[in-house]
N, C-alpha and C positions, 0 to 999 in steps of 0.2 A: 740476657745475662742472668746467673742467678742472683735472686737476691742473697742469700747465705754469703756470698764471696765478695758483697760489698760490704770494706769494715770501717764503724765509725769512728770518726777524729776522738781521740781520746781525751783531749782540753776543748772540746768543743764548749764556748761558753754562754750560748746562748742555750735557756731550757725550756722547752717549752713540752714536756710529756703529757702536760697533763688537757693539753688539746687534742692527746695522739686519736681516743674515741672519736672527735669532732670531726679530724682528717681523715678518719677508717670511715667513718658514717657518708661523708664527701665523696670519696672514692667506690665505698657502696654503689651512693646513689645516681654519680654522672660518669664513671667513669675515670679511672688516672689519669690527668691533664699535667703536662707541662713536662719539667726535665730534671733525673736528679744529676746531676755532675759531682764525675769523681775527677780522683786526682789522673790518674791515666790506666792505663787498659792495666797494665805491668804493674802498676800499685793503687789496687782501687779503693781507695781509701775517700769517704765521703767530703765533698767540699760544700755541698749546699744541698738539702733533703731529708736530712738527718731524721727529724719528725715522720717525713710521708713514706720513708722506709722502717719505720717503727709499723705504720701503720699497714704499709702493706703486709709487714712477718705475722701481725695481728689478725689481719683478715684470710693469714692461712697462702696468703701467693707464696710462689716459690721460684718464679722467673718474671724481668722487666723486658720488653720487646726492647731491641735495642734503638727504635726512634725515642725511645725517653731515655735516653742515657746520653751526657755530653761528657768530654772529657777536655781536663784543663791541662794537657800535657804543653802547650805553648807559655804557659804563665810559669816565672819561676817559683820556689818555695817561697821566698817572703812576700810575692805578688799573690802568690794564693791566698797564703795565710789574710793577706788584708782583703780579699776581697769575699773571704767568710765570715770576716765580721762584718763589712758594710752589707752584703747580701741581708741579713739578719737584721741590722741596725736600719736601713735604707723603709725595709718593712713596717718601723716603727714611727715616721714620720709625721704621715697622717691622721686623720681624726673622721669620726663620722657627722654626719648630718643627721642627727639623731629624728628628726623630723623624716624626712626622707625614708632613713632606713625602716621607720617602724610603719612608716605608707609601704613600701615595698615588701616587708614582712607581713601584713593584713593581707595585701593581695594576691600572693601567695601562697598565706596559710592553709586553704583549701585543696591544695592541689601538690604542695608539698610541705611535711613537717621539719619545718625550720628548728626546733627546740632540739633538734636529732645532731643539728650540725653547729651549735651553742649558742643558738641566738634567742637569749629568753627575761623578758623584760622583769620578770618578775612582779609581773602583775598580780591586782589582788583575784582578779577575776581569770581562772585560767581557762585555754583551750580546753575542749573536749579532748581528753588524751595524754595531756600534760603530764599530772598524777602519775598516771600509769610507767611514764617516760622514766620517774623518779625513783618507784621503788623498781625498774627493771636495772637503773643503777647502782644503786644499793647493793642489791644480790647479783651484780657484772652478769646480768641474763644477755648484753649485747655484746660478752667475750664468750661465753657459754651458752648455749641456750638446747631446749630438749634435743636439737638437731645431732647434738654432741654427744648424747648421752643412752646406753643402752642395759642392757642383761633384766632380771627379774627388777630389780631393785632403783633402776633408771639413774645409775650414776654417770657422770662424766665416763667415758673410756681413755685408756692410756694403751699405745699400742710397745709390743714390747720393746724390749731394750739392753741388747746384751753385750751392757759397758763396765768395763773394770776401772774404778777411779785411782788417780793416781794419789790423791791424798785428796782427803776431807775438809772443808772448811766451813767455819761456822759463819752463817749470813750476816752477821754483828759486821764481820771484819771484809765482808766484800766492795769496799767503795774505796780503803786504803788497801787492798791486798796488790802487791805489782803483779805476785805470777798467779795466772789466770788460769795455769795446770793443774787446776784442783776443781774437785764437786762441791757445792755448796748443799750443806746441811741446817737442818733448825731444829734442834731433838733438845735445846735447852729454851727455856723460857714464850711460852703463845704468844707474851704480849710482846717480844720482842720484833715478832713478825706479822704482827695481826695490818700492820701499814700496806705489806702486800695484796692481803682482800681490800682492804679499804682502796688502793688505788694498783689494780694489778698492771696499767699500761706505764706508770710513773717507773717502773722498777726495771720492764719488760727488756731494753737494751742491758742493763748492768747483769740481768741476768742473765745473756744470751753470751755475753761476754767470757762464760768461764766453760769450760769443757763440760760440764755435766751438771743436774741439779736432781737431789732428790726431793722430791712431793714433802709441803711444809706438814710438821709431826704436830699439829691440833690436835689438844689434849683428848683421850679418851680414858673416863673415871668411871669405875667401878657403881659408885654413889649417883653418876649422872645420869639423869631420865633417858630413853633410849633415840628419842625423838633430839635430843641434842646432839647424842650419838651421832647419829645418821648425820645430821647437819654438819657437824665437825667432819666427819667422814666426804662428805658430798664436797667439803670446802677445799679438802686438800687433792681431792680427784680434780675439782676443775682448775684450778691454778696449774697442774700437771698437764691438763689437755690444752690450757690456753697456751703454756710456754709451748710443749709438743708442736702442738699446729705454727706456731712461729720458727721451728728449728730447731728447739734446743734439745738435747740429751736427756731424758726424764728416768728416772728412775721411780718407781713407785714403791714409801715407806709404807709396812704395814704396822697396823696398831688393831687392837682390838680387846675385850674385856673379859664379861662370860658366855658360854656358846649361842644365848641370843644375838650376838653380835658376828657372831663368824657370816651369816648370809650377804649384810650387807659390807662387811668390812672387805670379804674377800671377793664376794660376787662381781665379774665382768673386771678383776684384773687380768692382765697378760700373763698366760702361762708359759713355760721355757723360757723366762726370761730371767733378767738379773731384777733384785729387789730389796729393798733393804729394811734393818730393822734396829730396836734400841734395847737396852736388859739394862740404861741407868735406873733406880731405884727399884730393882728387881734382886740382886745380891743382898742375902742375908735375911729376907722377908719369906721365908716360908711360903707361906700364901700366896703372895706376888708369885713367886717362880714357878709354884704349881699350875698358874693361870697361865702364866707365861708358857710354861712349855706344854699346856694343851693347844692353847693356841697358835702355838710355832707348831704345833706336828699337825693342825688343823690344815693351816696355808702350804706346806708341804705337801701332804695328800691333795690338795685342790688345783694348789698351783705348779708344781712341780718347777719350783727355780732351777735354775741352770746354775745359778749364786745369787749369795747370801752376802751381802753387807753388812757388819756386827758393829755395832756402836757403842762403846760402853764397857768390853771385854765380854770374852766367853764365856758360856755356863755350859757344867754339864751335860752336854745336849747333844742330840745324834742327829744332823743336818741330813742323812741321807748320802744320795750320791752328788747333791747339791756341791761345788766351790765355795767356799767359807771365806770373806777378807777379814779380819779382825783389824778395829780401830779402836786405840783405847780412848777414854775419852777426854783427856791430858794432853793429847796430841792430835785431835781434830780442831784446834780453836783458831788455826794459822799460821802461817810460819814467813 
């Protein structure tokens, strides 16, 4: 069955994302074990796997052989309902032998790294490798890693995407928005969505949930060392390849400064593809619009869009033979 056409309980109340790494790392490294069960073939809507279907859209699967798929079509709706929360709560009963476990994790530890699948005492003294475990989380090298990434400049890849959104909405408002027939944007405020690096599998379902998402707009300044550049650059390329590889609809924002910046900002995007862009505090600044439309006729000549997303209102500007959406930016916040 695909995974994409299994959809999750939308009050499901139990959360647990932020194990979803532990269960992708599990599933890595023995194999999918066990069963997710949905509601029934006709409305596959998740009743208990919630998590290990996060984690498979993580690790890039795209079908479950149908011996792990059970279906609850015998149970009625208020049988199911209760018996996705006991499945869940049933889970939480026990306790460990903390003795035991930490013999069984020593024994172990040499032959496989337990820290990979969250088991970590937080000793003063660590394994050989531990460290390393930590800053590869930091920088989500275990949702990304060089595998993903290519061209001169070794960014993440985003393969193209030739989607027209039906409205815009700003990531602030996606956890209350009901209709989910909108592309989720972030062209206001970094720190608003810097939560997303910090925990890209915590978000991964809310995001999957909306028809499309454009690559988060991490600031690129003028004044900012180039090497930070790149980094802001490299951050919104991978979060675009980690959704991508899970399913979702990606669009790739571009941004960029002065023509030091076009190699890396533009290098190893999809060309003929749809892509989008912002001109908020570019009207009225001379300057700004000058840069601006070297750099839009830059990603033009390289990438040759199919369309242009405009965020912000139009300027000026001669898109080519490119499709133009214009979204003002008054009416991208939600609706």
């Amino acid at each position: 069955m695909r995974i994409a056409d299994m959809i999750p309980y939308e009050r499901n109340a139990w959360d647990n994302a932020a194990g979803v790494p532990a269960i992708a790392e599990s599933i890595r490294e023995f194999g999918f074990r066990g069963k997710i069960k949905l509601r029934s073939r006709e409305n596959p809507v998740i009743v208990s796997g919630h998590h290990r279907v996060m984690a498979l859209k993580s690790l890039g699967w795209d079908e479950l052989p149908d011996e792990h798929i059970e279906f609850c079509d015998d149970l009625t709706d208020d049988e199911v309902a209760a018996f996705r929360l006991a499945d869940n709560k049933t889970g939480q009963g026990g306790k460990w032998n903390r003795a035991l476990e930490r013999e069984e994790i020593r024994r172990l530890a040499k032959k496989v790294d337990m820290s990979k699948l969250g088991f970590d005492f937080k000793a003063k003294a660590k394994p050989y490798g531990a460290e390393r475990l930590r800053t590869d989380d930091a920088y989500n090298l275990r949702e990304v890693s060089a595998l993903h990434c290519a061209g001169r400049y070794d960014m993440p890849t985003i393969e193209p995407c030739d989607f027209a959104p039906t409205a815009l909405l700003l990531f602030n408002y996606a956890k209350t928005a009901k209709d989910k027939a909108q592309t989720l944007h972030f062209f206001i405020d970094d720190y608003q969505f810097e939560r997303l690096w910090a925990n890209p599998a915590k978000y991964l379902e809310l995001i999957l949930s909306f028809e499309a998402v454009l690559t988060p707009d991490f600031s690129l300044y003028m004044d900012m060392p180039l090497p930070m550049q790149q980094w802001n650059e490299y951050r919104r390329r991978a979060l675009g390849n980690f959704w991508q590889r899970a399913g979702a609809n990606v669009v790739p924002t571009l941004s960029w400064t002065d023509g030091r910046s076009y190699g890396f900002c533009f290098d190893g995007l999809p060309r003929h593809s749809t892509v989008a862009v912002s001109t908020v505090g570019v009207k009225g600044d001379g300057a700004a619009m000058d840069v601006w439309r070297r750099g839009m006729a830059e990603a033009l000549h390289v990438l040759e869009p199919s369309r242009v997303i405009v965020y912000g209102g139009l300027l000026d500007f001669d898109f080519g033979s490119a499709e133009v959406m214009d979204f003002a930016a008054n009416a991208a916040f939600g609706r």
